[in-house]
Residue frames as qw, qx, qy, qz and C-alpha x, y, z in Angstrom:
[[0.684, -0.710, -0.161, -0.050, -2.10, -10.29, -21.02],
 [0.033, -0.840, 0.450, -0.300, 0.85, -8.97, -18.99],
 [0.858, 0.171, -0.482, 0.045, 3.28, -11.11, -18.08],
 [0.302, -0.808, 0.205, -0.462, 4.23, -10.01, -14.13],
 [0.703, -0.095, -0.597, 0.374, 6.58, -10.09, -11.55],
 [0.399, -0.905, -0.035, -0.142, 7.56, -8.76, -8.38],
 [0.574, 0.441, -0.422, 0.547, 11.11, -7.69, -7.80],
 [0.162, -0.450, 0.280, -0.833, 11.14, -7.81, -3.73],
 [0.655, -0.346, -0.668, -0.074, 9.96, -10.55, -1.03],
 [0.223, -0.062, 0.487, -0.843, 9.34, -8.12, 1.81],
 [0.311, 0.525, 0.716, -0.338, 5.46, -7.66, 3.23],
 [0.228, 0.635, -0.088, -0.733, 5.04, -5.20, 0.24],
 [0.457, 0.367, -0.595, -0.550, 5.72, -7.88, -2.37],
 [0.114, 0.151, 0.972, -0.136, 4.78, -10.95, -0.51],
 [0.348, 0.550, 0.638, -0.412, 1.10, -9.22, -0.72],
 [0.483, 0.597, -0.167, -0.618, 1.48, -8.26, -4.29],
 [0.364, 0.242, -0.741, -0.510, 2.12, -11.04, -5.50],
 [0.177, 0.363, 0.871, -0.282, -0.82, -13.14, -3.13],
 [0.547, 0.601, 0.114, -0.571, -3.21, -10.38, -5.39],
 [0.396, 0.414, -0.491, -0.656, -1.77, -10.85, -8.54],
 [0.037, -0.124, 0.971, -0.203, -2.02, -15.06, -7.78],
 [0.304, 0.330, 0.639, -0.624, -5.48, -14.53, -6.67],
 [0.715, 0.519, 0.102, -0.457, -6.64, -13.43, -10.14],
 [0.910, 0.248, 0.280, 0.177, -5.28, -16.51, -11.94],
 [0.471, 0.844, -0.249, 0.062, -2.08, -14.64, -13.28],
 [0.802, 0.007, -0.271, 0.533, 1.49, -16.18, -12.89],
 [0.010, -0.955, 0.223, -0.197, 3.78, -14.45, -11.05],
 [0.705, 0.262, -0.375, 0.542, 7.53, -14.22, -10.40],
 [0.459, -0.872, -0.027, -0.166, 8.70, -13.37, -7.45],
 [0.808, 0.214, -0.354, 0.420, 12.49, -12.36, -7.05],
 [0.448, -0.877, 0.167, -0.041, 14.44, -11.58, -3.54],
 [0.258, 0.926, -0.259, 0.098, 17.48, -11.86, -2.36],
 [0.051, -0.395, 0.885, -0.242, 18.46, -14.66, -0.01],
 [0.552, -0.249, -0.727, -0.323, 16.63, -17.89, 0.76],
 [0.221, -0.369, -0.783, 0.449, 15.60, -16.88, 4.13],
 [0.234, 0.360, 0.283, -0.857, 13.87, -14.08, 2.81],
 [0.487, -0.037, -0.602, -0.631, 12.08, -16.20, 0.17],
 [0.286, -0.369, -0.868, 0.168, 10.90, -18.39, 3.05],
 [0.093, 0.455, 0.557, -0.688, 9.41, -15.62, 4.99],
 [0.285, 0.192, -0.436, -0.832, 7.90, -14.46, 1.49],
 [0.453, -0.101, -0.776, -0.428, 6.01, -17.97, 1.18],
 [0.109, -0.308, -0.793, 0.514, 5.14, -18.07, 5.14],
 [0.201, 0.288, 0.300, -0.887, 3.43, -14.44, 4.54],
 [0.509, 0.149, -0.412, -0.741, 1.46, -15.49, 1.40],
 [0.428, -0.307, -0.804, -0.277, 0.13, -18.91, 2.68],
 [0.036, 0.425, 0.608, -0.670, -0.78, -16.64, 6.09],
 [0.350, 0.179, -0.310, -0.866, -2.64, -14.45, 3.04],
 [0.530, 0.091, -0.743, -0.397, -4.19, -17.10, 1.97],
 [0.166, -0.071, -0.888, 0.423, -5.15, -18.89, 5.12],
 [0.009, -0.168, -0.330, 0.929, -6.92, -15.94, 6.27],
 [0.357, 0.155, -0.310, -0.868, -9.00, -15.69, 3.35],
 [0.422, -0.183, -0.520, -0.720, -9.83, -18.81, 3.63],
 [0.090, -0.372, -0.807, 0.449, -10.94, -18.74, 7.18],
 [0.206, 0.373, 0.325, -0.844, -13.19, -16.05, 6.30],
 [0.699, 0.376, 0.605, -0.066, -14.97, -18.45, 3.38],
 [0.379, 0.780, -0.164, -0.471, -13.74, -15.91, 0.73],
 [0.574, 0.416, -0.641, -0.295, -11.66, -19.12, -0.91],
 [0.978, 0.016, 0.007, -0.207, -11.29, -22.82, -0.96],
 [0.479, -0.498, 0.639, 0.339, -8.03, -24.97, -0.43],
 [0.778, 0.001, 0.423, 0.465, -8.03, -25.52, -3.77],
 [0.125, 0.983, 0.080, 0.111, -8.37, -21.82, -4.67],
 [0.315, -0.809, 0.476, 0.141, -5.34, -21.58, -2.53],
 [0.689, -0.189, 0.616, 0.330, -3.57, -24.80, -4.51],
 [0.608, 0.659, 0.300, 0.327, -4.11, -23.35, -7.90],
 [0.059, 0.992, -0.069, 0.084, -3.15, -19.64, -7.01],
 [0.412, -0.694, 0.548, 0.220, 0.41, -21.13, -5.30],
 [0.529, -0.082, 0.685, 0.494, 1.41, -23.26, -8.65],
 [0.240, 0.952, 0.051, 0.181, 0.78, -19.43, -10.19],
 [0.217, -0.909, 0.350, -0.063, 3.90, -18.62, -8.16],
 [0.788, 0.250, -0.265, 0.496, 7.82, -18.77, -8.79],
 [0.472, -0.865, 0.165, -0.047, 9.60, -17.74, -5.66],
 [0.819, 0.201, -0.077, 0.532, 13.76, -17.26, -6.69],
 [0.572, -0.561, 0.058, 0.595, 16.74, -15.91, -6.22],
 [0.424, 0.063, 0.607, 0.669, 17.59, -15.89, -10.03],
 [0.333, 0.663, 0.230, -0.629, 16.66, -12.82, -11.69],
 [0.019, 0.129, -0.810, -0.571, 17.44, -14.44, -14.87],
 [0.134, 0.527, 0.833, 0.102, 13.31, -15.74, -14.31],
 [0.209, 0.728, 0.228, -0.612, 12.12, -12.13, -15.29],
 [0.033, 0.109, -0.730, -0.674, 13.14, -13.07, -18.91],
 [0.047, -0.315, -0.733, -0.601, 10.03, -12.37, -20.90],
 [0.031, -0.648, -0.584, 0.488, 7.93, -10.42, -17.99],
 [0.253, 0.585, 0.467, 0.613, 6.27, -7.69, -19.23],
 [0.285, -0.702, 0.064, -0.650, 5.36, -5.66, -15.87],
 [0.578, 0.028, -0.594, 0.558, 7.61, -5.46, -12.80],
 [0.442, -0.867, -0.161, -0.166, 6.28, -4.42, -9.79],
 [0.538, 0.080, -0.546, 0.637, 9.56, -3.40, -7.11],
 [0.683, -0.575, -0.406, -0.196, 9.35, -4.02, -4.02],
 [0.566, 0.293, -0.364, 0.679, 12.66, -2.84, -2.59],
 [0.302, -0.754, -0.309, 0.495, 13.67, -0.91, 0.41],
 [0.114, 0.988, 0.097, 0.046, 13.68, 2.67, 0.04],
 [0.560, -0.620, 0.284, 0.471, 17.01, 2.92, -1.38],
 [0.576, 0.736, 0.039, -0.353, 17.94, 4.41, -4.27],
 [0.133, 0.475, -0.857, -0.145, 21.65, 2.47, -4.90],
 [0.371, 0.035, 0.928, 0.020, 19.45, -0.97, -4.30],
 [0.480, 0.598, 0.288, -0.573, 16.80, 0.46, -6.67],
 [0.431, 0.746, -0.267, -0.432, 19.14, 1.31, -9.08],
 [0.208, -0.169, 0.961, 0.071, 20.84, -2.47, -8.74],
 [0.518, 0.215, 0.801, -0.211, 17.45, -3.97, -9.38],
 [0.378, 0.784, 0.097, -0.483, 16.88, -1.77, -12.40],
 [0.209, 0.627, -0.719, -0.213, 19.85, -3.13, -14.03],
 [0.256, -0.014, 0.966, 0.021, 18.63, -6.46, -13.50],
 [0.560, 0.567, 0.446, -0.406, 14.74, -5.72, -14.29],
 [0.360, 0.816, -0.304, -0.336, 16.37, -3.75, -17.72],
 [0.001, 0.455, -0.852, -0.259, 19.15, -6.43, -18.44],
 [0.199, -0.025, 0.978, -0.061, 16.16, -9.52, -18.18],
 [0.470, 0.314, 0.818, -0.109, 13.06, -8.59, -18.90],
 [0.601, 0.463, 0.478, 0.443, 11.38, -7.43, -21.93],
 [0.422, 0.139, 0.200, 0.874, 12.53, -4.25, -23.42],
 [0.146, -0.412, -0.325, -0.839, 9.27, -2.73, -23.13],
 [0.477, -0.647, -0.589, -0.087, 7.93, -3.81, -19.85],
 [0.163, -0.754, 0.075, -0.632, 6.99, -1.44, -17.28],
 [0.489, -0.041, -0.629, 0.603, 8.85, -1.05, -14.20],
 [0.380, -0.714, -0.308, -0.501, 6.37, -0.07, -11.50],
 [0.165, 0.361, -0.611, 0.685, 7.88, 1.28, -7.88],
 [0.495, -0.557, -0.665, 0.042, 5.96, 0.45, -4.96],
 [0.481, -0.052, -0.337, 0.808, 7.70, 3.26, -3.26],
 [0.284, -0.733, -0.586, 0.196, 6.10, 5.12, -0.66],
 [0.435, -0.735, -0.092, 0.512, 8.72, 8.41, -0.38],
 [0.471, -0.316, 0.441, 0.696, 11.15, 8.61, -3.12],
 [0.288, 0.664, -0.007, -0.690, 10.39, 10.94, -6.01],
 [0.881, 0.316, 0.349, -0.040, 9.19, 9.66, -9.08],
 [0.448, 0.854, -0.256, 0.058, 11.85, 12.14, -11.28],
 [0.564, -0.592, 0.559, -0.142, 14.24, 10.68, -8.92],
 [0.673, -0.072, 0.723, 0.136, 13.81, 7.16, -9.91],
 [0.761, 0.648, -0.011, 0.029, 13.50, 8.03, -13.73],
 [0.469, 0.773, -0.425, -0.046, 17.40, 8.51, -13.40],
 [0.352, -0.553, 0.755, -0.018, 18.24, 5.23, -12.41],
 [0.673, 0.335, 0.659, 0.011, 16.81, 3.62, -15.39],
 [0.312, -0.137, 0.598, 0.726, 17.99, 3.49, -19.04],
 [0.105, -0.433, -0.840, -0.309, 14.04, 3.17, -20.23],
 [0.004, -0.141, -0.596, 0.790, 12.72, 6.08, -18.16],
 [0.373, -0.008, -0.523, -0.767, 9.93, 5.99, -20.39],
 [0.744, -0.144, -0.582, -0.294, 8.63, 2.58, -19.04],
 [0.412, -0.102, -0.677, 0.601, 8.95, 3.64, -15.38],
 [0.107, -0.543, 0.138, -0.822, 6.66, 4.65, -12.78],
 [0.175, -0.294, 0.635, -0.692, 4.96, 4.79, -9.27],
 [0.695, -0.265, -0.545, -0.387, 2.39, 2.09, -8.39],
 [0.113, -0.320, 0.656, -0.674, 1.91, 2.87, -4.46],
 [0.599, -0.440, -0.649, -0.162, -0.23, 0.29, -2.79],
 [0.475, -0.508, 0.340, -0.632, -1.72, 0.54, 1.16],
 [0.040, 0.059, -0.966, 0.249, -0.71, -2.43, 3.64],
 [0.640, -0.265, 0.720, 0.038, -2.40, -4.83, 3.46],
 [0.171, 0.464, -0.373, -0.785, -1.63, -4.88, -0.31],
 [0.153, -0.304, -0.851, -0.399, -3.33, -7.69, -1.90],
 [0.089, -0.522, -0.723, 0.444, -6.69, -5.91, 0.45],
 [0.143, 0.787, 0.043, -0.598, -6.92, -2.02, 0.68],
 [0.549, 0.577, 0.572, 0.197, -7.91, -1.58, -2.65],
 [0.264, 0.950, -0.104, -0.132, -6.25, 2.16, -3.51],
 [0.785, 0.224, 0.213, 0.536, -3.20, 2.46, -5.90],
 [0.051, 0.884, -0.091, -0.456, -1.16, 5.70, -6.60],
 [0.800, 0.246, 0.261, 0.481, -0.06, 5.67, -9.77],
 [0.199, -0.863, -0.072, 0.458, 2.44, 8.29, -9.96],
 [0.726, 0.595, 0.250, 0.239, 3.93, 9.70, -13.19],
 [0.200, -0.794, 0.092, 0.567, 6.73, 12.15, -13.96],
 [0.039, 0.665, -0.208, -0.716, 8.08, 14.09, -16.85],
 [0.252, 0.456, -0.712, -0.471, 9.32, 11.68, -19.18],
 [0.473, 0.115, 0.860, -0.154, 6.69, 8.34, -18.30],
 [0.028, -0.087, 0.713, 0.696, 4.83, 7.59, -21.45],
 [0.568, -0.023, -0.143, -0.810, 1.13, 7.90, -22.02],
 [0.610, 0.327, -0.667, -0.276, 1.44, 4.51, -22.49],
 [0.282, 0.306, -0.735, 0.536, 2.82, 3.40, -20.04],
 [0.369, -0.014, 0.502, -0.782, 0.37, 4.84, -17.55],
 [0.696, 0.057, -0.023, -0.715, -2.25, 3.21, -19.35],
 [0.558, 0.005, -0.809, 0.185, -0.69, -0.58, -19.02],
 [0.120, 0.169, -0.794, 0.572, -0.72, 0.15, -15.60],
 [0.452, -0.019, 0.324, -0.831, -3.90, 1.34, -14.83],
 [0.781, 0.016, -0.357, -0.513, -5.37, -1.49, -16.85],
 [0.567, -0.052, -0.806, 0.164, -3.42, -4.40, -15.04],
 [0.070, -0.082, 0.589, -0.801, -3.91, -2.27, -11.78],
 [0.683, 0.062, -0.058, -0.726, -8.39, -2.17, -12.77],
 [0.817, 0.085, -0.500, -0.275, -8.08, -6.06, -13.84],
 [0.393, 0.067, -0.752, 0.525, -6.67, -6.56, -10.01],
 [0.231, -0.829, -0.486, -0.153, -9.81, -4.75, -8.95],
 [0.576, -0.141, -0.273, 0.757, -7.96, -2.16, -7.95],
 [0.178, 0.898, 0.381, 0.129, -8.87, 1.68, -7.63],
 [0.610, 0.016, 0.017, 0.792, -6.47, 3.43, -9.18],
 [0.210, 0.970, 0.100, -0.062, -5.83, 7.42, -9.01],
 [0.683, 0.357, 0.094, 0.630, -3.11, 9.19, -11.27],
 [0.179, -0.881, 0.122, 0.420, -0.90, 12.03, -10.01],
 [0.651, 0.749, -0.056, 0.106, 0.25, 14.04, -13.15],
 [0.234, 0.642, -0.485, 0.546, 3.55, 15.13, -11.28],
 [0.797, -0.016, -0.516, 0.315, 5.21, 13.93, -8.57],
 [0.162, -0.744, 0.277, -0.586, 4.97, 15.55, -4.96],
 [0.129, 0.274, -0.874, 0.381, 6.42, 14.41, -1.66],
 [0.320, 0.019, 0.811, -0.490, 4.40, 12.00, 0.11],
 [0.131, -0.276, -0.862, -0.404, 2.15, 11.66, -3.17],
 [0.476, -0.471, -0.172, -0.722, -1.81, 12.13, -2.26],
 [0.668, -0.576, -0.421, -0.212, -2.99, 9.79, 0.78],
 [0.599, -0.207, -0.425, 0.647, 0.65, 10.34, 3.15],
 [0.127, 0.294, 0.036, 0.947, 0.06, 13.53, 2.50],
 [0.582, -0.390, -0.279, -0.657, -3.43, 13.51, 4.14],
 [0.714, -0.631, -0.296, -0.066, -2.45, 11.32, 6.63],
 [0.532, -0.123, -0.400, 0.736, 0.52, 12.81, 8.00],
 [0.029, -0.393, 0.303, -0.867, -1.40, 16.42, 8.47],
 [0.734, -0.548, -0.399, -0.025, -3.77, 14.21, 10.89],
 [0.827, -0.198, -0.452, 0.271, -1.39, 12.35, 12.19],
 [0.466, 0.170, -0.104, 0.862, 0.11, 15.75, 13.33],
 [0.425, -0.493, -0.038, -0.758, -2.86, 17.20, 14.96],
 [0.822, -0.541, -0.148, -0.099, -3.43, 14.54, 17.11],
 [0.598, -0.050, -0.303, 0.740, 0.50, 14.43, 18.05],
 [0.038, 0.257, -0.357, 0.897, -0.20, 18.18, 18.91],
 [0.758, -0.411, -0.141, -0.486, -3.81, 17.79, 20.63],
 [0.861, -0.371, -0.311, 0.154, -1.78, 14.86, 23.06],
 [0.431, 0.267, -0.321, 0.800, 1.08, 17.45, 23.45],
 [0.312, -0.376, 0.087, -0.868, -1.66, 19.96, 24.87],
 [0.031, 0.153, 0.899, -0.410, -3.44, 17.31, 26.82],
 [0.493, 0.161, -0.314, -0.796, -6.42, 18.17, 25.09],
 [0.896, -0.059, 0.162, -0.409, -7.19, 14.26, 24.69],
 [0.691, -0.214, 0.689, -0.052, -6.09, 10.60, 25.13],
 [0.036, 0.353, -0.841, -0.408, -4.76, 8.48, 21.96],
 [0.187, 0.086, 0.945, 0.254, -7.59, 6.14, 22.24],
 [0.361, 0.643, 0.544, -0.400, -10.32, 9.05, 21.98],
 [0.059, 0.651, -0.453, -0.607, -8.25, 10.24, 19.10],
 [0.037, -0.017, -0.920, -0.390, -8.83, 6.84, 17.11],
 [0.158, 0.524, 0.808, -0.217, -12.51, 6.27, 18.65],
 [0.050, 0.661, -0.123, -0.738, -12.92, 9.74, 16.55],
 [0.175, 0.510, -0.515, -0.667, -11.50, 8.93, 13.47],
 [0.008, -0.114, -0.990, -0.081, -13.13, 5.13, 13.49],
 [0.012, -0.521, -0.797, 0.306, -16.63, 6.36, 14.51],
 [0.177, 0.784, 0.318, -0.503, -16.67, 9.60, 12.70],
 [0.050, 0.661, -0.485, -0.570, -14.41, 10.68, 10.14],
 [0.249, -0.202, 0.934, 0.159, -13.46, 7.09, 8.84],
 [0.318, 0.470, 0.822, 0.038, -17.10, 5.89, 8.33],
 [0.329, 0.789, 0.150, -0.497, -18.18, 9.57, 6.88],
 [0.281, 0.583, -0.560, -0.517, -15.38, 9.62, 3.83],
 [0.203, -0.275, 0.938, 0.062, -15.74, 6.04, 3.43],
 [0.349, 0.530, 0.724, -0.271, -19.02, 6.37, 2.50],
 [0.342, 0.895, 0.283, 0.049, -19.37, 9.56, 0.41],
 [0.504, 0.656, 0.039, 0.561, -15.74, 11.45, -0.17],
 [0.374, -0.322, -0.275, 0.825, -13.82, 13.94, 1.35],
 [0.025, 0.030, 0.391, 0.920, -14.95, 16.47, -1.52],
 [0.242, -0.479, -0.717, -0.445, -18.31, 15.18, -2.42],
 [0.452, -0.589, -0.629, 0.230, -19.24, 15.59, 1.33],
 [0.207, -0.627, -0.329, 0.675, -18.40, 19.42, 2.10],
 [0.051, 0.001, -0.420, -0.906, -19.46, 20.54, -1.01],
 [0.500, -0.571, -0.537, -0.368, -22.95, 19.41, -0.07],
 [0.392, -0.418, -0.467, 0.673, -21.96, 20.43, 3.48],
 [0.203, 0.918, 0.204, 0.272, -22.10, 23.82, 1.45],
 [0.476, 0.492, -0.112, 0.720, -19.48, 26.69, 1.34],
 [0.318, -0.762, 0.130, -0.549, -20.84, 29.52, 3.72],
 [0.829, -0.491, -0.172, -0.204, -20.53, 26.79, 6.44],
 [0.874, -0.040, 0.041, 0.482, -17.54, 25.01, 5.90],
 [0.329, 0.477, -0.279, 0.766, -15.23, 28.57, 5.00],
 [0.401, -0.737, 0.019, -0.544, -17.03, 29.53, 8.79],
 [0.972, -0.170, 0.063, 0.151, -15.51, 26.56, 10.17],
 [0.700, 0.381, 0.000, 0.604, -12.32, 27.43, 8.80],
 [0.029, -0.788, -0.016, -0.614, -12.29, 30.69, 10.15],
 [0.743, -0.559, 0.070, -0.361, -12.70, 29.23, 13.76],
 [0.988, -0.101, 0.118, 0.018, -10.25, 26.47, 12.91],
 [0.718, 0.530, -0.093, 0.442, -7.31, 27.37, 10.92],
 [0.098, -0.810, 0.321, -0.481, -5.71, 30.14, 13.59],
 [0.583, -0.439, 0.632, -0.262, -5.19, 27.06, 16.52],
 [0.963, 0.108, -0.238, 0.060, -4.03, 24.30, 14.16],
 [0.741, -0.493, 0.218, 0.401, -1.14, 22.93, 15.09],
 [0.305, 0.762, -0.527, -0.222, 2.39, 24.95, 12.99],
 [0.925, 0.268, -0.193, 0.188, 4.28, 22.05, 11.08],
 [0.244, 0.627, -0.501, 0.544, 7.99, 23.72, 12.30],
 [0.308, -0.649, 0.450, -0.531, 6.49, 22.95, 15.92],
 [0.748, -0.225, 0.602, -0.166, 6.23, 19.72, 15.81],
 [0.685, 0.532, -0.494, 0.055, 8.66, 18.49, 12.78],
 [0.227, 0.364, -0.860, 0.277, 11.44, 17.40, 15.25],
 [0.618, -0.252, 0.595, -0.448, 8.93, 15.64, 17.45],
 [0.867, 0.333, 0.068, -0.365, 7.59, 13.89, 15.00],
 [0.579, 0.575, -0.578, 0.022, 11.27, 12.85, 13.26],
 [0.114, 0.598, -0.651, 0.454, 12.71, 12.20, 16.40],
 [0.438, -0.320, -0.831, -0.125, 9.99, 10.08, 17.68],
 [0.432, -0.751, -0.340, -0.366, 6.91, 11.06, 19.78],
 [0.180, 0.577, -0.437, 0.666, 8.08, 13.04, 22.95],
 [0.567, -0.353, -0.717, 0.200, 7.80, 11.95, 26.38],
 [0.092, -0.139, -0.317, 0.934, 6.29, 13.38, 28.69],
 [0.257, 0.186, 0.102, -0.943, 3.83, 15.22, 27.08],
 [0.566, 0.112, -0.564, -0.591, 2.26, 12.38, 25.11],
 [0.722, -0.513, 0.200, -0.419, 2.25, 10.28, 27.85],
 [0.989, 0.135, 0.008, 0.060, 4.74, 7.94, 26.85],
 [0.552, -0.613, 0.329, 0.460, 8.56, 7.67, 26.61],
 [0.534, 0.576, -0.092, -0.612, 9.87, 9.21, 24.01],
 [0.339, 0.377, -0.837, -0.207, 10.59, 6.69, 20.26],
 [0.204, 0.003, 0.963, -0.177, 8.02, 3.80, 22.46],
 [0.158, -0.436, -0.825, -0.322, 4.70, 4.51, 20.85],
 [0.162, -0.258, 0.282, -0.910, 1.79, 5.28, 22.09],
 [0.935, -0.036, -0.268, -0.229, 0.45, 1.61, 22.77],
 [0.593, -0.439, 0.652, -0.176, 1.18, -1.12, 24.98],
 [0.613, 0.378, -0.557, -0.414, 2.05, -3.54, 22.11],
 [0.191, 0.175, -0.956, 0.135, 2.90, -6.43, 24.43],
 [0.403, 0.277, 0.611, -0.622, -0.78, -6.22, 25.85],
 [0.615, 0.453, -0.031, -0.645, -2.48, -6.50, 22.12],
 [0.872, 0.238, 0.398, -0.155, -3.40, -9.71, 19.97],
 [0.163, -0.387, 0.625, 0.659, -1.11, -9.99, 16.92],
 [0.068, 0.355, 0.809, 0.464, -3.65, -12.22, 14.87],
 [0.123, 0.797, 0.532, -0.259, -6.82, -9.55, 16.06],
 [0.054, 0.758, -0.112, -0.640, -4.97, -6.65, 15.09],
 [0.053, -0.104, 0.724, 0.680, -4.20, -8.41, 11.36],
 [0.201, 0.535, 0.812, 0.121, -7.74, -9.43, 11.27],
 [0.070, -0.748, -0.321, 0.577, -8.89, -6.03, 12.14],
 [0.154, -0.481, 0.377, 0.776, -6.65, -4.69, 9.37],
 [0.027, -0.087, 0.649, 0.756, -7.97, -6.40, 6.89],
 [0.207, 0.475, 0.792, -0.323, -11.63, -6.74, 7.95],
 [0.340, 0.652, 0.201, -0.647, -12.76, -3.77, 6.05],
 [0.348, 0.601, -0.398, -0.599, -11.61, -5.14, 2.97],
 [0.224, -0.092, 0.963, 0.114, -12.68, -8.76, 2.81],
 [0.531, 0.573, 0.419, -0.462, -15.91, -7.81, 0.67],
 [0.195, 0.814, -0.334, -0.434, -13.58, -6.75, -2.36],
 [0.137, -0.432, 0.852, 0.263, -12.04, -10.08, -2.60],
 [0.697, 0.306, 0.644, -0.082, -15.40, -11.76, -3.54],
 [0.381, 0.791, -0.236, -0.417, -14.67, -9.55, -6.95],
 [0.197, -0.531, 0.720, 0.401, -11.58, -11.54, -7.57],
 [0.708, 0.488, -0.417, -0.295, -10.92, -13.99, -10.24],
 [0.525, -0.593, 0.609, -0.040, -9.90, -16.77, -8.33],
 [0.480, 0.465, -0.717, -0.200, -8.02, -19.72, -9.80],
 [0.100, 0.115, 0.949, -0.275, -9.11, -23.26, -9.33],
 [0.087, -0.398, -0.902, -0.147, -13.29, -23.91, -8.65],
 [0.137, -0.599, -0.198, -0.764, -15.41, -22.04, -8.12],
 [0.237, -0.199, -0.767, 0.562, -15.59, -21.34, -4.10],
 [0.348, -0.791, -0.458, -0.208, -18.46, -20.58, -1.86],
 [0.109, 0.235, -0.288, 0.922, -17.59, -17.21, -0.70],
 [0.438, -0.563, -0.292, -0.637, -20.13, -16.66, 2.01],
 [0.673, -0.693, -0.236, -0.106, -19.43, -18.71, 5.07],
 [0.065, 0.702, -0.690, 0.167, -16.41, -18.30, 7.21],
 [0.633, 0.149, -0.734, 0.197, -14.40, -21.56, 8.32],
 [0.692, -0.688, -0.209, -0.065, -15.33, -23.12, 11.77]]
């Protein structure tokens, strides 16, 4: 069995390491100051609450899984890990620090898995001595939840390798897909930024309203692929149709050039209805705890899978 840590006490590693926890596996968890290990242990016993207000564990589910967990400064406790998740910001001089700590402590052969969302995988092979026993393991907020992984590979990763991952990534219930080569934004950003970029031009044109733009993608799209596939579903849609569609559709998308600087520069005012770089939500009008529940509502079936640690709990009712 792998021997795992997380290198990172953001929300990215606070919720990998409340999965890995969940299925009875130690984990290390190392950050960087002690006020960002506190907000590390605040976010994983809110993890952990949550679940079990929604019956999916037991407090003593939750008292085994936390005395699974070392929360330090001292990266000297990655001596003898075998697979490092990092959890860093998206920097590639604090990357390459942590690499030099992951490489100087733990074992010689364990695999150093990025969480990164942006940065090329060929990239981070040169900021590691071992590029062999590096690669991408992208998770989706809320990460111990949304069940997809990218595992992302480049030139010099090692057959091997990939296949550690994918097995610890499967034995986390995880569903993992492998990109052979590294491309910007990887596979799902890549899908959702050319949305997210139609509906930014569809509110430029006044076409329609942000919330008929979600009530869309929640009530149509969302629940179609979520069911049956992007693929599966317009290949039984059939060809003739779908390339007629296309025909009708492709001439009045939106051009990427016209609406790059909006998009960088934050959402334009005016035309979106909003000022520009504020959103396109009243955030001070909206629940904080509804909108987490919300998030993770669609994925609180998955967790009856786990392996929890401790008794067996009665996953079924929620807490009064």
């Amino acid at each position: 069995m792998e021997k795992a840590a997380v290198y990172g006490a953001g929300t990215i590693g606070s919720g990998q390491a409340t999965l890995i926890i969940g299925h009875g596996i130690p984990c290390v968890v190392v950050g960087h100051s002690e006020r960002g290990l506190e907000r590390c242990r605040r976010a994983i016993g809110q993890n952990w609450a949550d679940l079990i207000a929604e019956g999916l564990a037991g407090e003593e589910n939750r008292k085994a899984a936390m005395e699974l967990l070392t929360v330090t400064c001292d990266s000297a406790a990655l001596e003898g890990c075998t697979f490092v998740f990092e959890a860093v910001p998206e920097s590639r001089e604090e990357k390459r620090t942590v690499y030099e700590a992951i490489e100087r402590y733990a074992e010689q052969s364990a695999v150093i898995a990025s969480c990164t969302s942006s940065i090329d995988a060929e990239d981070l092979a040169k900021l590691v001595k071992r590029p062999e026993n590096l690669l991408i393991a992208h998770p989706f907020q809320p990460v111990h939840m949304l069940p997809l992984v990218e595992v992302v590979r480049h030139e010099r990763t090692s057959g091997g390798t990939v296949k550690r991952a994918v097995a610890l990534l499967e034995r986390l219930h995880r569903q993992v897909v492998v990109l052979n080569r590294s491309v910007p934004g990887f596979l799902v950003n890549r899908f959702a930024q050319a949305l997210y970029r139609e509906a930014i031009y569809l509110m430029e044109q006044n076409v329609v309203s942000p919330e008929d733009i979600d009530k869309a993608v929640k009530y149509a799209m969302g629940m179609r692929y979520a069911s049956i596939g992007l693929l599966e579903y317009y290949d039984a849609v059939g060809f003739q149709l779908e390339s007629a569609i296309a025909k009708n559709i492709y001439p009045d998308l939106c051009d990427t050039k016209e609406l790059q600087r909006t998009v960088l520069d934050g959402l334009a005012g005016g035309k979106t209805g909003q000022a520009a770089g504020q959103g396109l939500f009243d955030w001070t009008q909206k629940d904080a705890d509804d909108f987490r529940y919300r998030k993770q509502k669609p994925y609180f079936d998955g967790v009856k899978e786990w392996t929890l640690p401790g008794p067996p709990a009665d996953r079924g009712e929620k807490q009064p």
